[in-house]
Every structure is written in C-alpha cells, then in structure tokens.
Residue frames as qw, qx, qy, qz and C-alpha x, y, z in Angstrom:
[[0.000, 0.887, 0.461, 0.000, 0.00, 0.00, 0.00],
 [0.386, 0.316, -0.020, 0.866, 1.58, 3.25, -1.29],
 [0.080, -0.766, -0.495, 0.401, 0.68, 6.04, 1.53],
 [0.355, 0.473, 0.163, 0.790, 0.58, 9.55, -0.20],
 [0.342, -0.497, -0.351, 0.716, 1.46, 12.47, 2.07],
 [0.224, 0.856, 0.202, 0.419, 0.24, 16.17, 0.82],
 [0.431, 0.172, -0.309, 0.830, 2.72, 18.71, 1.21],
 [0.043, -0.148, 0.361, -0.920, -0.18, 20.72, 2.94],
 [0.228, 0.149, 0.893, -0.358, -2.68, 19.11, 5.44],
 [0.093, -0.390, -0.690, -0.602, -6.01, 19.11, 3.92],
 [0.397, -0.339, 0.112, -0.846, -8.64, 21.44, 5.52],
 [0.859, -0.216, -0.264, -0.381, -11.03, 18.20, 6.05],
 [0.670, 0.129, -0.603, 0.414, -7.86, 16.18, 7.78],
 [0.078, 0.046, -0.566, 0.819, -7.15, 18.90, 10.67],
 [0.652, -0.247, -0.296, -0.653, -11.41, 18.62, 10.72],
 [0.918, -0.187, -0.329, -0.120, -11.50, 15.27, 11.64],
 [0.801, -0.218, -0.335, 0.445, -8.85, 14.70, 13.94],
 [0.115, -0.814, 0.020, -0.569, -9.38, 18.47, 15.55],
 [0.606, -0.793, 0.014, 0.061, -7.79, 17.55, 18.98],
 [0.786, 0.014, 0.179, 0.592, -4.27, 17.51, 17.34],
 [0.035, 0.863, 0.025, -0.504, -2.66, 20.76, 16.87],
 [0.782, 0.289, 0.273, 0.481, -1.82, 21.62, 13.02],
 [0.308, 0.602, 0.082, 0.732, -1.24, 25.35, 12.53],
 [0.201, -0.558, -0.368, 0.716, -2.14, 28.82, 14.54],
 [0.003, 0.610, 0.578, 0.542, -4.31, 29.92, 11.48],
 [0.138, -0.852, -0.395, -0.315, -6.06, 31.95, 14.32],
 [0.426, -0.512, -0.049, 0.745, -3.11, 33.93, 16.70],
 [0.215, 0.961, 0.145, 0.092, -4.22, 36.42, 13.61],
 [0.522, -0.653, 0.358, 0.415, 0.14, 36.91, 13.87],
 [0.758, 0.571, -0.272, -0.158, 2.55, 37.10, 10.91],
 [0.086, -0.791, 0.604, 0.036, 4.27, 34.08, 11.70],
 [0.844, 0.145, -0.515, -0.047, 5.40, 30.76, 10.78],
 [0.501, -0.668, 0.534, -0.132, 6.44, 28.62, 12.90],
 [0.572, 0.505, -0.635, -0.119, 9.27, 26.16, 11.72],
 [0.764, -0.466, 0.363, -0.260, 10.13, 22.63, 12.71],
 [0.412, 0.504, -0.758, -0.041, 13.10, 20.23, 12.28],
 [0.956, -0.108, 0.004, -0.274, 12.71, 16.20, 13.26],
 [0.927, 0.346, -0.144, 0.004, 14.85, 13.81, 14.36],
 [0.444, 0.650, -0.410, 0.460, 17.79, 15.38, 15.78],
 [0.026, -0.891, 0.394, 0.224, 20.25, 16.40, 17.18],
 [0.854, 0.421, 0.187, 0.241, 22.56, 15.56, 14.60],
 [0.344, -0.626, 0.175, 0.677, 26.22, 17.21, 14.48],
 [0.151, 0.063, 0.511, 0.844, 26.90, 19.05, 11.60],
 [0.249, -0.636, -0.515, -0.518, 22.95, 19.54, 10.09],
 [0.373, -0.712, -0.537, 0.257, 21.61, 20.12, 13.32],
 [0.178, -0.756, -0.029, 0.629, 24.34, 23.31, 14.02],
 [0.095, 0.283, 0.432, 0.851, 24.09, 24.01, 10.05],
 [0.179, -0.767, -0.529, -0.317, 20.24, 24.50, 10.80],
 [0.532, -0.635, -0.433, 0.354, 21.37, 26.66, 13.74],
 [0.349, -0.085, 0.236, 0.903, 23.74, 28.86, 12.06],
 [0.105, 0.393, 0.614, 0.676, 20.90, 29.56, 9.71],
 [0.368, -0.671, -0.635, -0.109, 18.62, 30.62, 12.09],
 [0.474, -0.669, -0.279, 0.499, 20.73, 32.72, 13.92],
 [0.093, -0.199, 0.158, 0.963, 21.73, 35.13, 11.22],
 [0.137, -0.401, -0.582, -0.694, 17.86, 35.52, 10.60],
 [0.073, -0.205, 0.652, -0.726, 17.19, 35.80, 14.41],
 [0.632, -0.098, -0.385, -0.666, 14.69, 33.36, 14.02],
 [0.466, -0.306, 0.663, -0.499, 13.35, 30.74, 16.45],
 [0.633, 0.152, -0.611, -0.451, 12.18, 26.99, 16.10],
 [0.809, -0.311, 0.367, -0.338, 10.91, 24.12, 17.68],
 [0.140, 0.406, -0.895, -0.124, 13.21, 20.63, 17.62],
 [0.870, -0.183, 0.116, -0.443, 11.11, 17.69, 17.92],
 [0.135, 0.649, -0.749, 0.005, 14.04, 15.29, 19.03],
 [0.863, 0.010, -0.464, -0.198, 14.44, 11.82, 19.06],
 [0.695, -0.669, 0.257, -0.056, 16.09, 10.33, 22.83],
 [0.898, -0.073, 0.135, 0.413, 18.59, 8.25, 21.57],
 [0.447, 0.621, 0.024, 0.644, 20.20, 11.14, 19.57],
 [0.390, -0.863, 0.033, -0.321, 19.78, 13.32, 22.71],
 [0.933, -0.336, 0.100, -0.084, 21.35, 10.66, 24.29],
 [0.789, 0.201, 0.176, 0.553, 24.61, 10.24, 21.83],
 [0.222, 0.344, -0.114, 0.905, 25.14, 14.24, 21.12],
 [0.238, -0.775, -0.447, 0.379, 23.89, 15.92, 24.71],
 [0.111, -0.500, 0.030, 0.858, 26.02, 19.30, 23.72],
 [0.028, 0.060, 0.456, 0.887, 24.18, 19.63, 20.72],
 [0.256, -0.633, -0.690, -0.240, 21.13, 19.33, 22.20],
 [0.316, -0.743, -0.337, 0.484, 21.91, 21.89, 24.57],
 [0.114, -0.100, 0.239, 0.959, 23.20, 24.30, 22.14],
 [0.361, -0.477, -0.454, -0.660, 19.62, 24.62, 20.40],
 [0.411, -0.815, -0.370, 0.172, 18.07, 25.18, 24.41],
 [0.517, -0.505, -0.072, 0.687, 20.86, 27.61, 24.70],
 [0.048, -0.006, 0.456, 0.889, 19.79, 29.70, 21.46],
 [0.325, 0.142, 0.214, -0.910, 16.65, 30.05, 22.59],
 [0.456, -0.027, -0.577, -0.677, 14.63, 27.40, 20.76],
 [0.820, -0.237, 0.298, -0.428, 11.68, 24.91, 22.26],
 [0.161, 0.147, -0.969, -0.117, 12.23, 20.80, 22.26],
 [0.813, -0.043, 0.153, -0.560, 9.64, 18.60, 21.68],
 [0.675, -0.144, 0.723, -0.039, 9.54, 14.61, 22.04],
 [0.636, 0.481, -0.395, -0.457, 9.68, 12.59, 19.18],
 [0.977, -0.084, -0.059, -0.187, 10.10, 9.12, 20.83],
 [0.302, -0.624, 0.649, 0.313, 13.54, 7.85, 22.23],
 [0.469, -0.162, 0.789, 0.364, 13.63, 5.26, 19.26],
 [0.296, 0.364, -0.379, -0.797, 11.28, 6.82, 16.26],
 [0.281, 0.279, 0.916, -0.060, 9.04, 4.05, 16.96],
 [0.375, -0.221, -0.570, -0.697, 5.59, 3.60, 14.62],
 [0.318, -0.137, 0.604, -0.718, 2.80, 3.67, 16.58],
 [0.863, 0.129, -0.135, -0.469, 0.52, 1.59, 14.19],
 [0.866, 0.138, -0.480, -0.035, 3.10, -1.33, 15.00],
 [0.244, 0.189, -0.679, 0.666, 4.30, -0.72, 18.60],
 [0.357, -0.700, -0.610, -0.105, 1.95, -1.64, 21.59],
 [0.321, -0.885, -0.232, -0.245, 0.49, 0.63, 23.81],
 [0.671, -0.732, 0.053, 0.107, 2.71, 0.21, 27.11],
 [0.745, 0.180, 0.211, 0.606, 5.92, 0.04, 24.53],
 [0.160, 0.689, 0.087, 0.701, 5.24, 3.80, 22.88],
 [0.339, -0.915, -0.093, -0.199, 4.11, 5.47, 25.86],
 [0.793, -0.537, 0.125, 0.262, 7.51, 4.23, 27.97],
 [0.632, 0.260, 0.274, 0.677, 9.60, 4.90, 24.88],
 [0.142, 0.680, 0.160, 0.701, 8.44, 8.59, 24.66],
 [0.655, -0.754, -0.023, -0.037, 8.51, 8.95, 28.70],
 [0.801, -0.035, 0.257, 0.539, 12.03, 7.44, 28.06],
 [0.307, 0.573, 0.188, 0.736, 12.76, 10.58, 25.66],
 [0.383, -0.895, -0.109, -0.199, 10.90, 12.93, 28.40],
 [0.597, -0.788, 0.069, 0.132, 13.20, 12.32, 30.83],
 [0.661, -0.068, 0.143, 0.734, 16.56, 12.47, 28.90],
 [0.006, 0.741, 0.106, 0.663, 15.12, 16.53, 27.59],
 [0.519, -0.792, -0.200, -0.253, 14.54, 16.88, 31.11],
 [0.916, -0.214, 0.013, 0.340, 18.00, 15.44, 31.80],
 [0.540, 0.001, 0.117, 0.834, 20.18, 17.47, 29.92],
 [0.026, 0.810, 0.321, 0.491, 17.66, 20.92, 30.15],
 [0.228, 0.204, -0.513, 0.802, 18.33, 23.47, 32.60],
 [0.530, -0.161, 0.067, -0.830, 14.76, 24.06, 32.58],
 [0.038, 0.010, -0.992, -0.117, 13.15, 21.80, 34.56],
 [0.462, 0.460, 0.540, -0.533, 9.72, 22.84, 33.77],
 [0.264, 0.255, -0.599, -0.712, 9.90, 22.23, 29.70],
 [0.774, 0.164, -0.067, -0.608, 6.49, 21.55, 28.08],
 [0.552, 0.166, 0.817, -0.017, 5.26, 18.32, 27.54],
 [0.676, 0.418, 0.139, -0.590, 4.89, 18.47, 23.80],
 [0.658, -0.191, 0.728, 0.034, 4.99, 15.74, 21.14],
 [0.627, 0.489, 0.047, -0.605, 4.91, 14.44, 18.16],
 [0.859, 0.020, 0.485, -0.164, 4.50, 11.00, 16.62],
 [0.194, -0.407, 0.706, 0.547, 6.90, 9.77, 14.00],
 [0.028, -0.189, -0.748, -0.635, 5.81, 9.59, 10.46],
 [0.417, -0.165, -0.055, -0.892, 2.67, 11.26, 11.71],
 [0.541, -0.296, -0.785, -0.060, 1.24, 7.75, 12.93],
 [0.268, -0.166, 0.561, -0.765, -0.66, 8.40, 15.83],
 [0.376, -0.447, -0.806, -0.092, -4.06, 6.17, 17.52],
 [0.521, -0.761, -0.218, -0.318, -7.00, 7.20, 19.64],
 [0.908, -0.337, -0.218, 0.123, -5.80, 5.02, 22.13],
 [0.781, 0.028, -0.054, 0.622, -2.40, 6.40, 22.14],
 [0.007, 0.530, 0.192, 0.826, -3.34, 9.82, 21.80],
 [0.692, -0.659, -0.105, -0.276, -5.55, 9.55, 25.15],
 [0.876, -0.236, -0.266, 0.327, -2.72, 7.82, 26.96],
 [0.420, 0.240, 0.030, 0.875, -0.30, 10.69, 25.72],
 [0.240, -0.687, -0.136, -0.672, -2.92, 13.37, 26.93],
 [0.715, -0.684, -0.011, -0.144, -3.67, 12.10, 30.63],
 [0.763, -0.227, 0.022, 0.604, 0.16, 12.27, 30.90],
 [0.041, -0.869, -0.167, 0.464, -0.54, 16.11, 30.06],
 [0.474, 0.053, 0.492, 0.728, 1.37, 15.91, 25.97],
 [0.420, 0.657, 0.197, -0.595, -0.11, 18.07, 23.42],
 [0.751, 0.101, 0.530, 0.380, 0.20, 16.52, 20.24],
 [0.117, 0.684, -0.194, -0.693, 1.93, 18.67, 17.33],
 [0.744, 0.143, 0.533, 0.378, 1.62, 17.73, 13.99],
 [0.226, -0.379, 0.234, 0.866, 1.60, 20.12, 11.23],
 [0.521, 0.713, 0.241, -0.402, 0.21, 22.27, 8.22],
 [0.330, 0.883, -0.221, -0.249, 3.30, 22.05, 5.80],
 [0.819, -0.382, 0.363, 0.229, 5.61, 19.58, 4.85],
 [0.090, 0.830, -0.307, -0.457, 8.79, 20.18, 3.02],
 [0.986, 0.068, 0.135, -0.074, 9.13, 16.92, 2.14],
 [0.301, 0.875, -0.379, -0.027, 13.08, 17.24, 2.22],
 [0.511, -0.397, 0.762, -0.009, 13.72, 13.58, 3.30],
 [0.838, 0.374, 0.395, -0.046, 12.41, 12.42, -0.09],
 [0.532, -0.264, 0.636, 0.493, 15.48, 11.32, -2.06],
 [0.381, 0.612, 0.693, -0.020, 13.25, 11.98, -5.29],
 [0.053, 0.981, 0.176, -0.056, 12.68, 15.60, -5.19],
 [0.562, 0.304, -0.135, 0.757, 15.08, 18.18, -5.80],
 [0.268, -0.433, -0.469, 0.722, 16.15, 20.69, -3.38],
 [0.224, 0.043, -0.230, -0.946, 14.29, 23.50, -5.70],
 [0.422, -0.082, -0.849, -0.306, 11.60, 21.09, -5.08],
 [0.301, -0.539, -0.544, 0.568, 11.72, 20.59, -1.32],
 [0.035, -0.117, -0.119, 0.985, 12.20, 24.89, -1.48],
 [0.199, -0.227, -0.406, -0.863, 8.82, 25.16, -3.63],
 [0.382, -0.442, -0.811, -0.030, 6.90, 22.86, -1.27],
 [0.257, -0.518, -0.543, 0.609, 6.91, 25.59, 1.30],
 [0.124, -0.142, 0.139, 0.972, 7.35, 28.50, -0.38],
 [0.437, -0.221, -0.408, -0.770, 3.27, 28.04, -2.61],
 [0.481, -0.529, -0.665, -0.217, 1.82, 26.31, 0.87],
 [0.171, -0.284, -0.428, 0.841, 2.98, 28.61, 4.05],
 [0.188, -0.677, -0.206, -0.681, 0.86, 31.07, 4.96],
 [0.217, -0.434, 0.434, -0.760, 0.51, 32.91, 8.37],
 [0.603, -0.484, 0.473, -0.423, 0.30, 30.90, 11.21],
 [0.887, 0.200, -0.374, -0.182, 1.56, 27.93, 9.38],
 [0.544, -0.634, 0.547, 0.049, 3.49, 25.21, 11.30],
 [0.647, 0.683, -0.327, -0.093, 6.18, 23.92, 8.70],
 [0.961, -0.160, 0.223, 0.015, 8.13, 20.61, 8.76],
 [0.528, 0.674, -0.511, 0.071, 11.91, 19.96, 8.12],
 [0.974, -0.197, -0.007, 0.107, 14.70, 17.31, 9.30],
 [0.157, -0.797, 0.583, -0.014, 18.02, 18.02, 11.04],
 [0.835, -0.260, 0.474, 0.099, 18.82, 14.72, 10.07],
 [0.575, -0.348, 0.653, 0.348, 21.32, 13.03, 7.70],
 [0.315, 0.263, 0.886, 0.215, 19.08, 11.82, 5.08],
 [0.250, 0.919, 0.304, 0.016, 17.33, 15.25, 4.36],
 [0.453, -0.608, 0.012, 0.652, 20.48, 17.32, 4.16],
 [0.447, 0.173, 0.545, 0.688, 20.61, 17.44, 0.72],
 [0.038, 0.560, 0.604, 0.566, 17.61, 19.26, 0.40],
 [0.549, -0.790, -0.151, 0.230, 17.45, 21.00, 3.88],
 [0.462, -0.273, 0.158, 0.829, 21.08, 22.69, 3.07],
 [0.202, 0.229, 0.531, 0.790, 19.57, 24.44, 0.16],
 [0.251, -0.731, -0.607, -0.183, 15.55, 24.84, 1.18],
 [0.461, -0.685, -0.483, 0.292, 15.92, 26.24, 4.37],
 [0.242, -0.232, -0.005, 0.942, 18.12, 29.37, 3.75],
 [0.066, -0.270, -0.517, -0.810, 16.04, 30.39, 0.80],
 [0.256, -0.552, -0.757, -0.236, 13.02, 29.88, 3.34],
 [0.363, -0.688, -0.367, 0.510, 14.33, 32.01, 5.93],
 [0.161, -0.154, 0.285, 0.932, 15.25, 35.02, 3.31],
 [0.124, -0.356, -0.699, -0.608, 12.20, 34.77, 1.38],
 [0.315, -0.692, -0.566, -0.319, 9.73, 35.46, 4.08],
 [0.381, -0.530, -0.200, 0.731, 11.88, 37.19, 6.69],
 [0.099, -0.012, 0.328, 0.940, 12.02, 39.77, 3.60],
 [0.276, -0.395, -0.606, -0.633, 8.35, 39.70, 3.19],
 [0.114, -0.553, 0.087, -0.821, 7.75, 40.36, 7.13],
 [0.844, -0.158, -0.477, -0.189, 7.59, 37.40, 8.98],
 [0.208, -0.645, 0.638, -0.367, 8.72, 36.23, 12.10],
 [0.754, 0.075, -0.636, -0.145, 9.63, 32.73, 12.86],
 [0.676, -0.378, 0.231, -0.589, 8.16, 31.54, 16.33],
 [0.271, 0.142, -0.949, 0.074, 8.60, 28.45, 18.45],
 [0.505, -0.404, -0.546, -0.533, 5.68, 26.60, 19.99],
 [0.079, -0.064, 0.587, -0.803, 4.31, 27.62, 23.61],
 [0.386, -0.543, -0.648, -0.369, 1.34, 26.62, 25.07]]
C-alpha cells in the first residue's frame, strides 16, 4: 500500500482529527512557525542553527532520545539559542506497530533524557509522533500524561530522495501562509535538500515580514 502524504494538510484532515494541533491559522500573527525532526545531529543540526541565527529566528526541535542521548552538547546548544524541544520518541518508533505500554515508555524514556540534559526543569510536555502515525488510544494515553500533540500544516518533504532541493524549497514556499506550522529534518538523510531549502526559506519570508516563532502553550 503506497501512503501519499500532501505537502499541505487538507482542511477536512485537521477537521477530523481536531484535537491535534496543526497550525495557529487563528493567533491572527505574521508568523510561521518552523520545525526540524529527528535530531540532534552534528553538523545539520548546528548548520540548521547557524541559519537561524543570522535571521534571528526561532524553532521548535522535535528530538528523538537516543540522539539526545549520543550528542547531549548539541542538544543543549539549540536550548541555549533560545529554541523549544519537543519529544519525538527515544527510538522513532511507529505507533501503528508498537503496543500501547511500549510507545508510551519509549516517549517517557525521551521525556526524561530533555529533562535530563535541560536546565529548565519545567519544559512543556509536547509531542509528536513519528511519520505522523498516531491512535486514539495512544493519543488519550499521551494526553492524561498532560502531551499536546503537534503535527503540522506544511511539509517540506526534504527527506524524499526523489525531489530536488528547488523542489523541497517550492513545497513551502506556494503552501505557508501565516500561522503555518512547517516541517523539516536536522537529520542526515534530508540534508541534501534542507542545506539548500531552508536558507532560501528564511530570506524569502523574513524579507516579506515574517517572524519565525517556536511553539508555547
């Protein structure tokens, strides 16, 4: 079965499955708010950082534990530049093929290594589910442990080996719009297209009057 992702959520999608957070359409704000999966990753991770800091822009990591776990100082540089961290499972488990009591301990597991190497030890509980797989069931479990689940309105689709990086760049560039929340990967396996995209994304709409927000609740 071939799944097919759209590069921007469908109106009827964030409808139906309205307890998940995809944008900030209504903060009525001009801003975007950017996200990068998967890391921390040396090299990408403090490329994506560089970038960000000569646009004095902000972002939200949505890290995986084990990586936390292997590079702690790069996870503490991005808390130390000012961005948020969100979970992203210590092992980038699927949730349509991992039981209940497996995910929930795996992404507790992640909790407490953010919590481990943060100074802050009051950082949000937020989350979000690898390859976008989420269940009721799971979803309820992940709430009454006080998550908020993030998923998203944009995807750049710069982990797809396929595309070219003028490719990945266009995905964002004709689906952003104010209060969008916009998907990239600090990770190996998008760089190609994530070296190239991501300046052009922060020039293109910093010039046009944007600000680029991380995610607070």
């Amino acid at each position: 079965m071939v799944q097919i992702i759209p590069n921007k959520t469908p109106k009827v999608i964030k409808q139906l499955f309205s307890n998940y957070t995809w944008d900030f359409y209504a903060n009525n704000e001009k801003k975007l708010y950017l996200t990068f999966d998967d890391g921390p990753i040396p090299g990408v991770t403090e490329f994506v950082l560089t970038q960000l800091n000569q646009y004095n822009a902000k972002a939200t990591f949505f890290c995986i534990g084990d990586n936390i776990r292997k590079h702690p100082e790069v996870f503490r540089q991005i808390l130390s530049e000012g961005h948020t961290i969100g979970n992203h499972t210590m092992n980038h488990l699927k949730a349509w093929k991992t039981s209940l009591d497996m995910y929930i301990n795996n992404t507790i597991d992640c909790q407490n290594l953010i919590q481990k190497y943060s100074s802050n030890k009051d950082i949000q509980q937020i989350f979000r589910p690898p390859y976008g797989q989420i269940s009721h069931t799971k979803f309820k479990a992940l709430e009454e442990l006080g998550y908020k689940i993030i998923l998203w309105d944009v995807l750049s689709k710069d982990w797809e080996q396929t595309i070219s990086p003028e490719e990945c760049l266009q995905n964002v560039l004709q689906n952003a719009q104010q209060g969008s929340i916009i998907v990239f990967h600090d990770s190996i396996k998008a760089s190609k297209n994530l070296t190239t995209a991501l300046p052009e994304v922060l020039d293109y709409f910093t010039k046009r009057g944007y600000v680029f927000d991380t995610i607070r609740f």
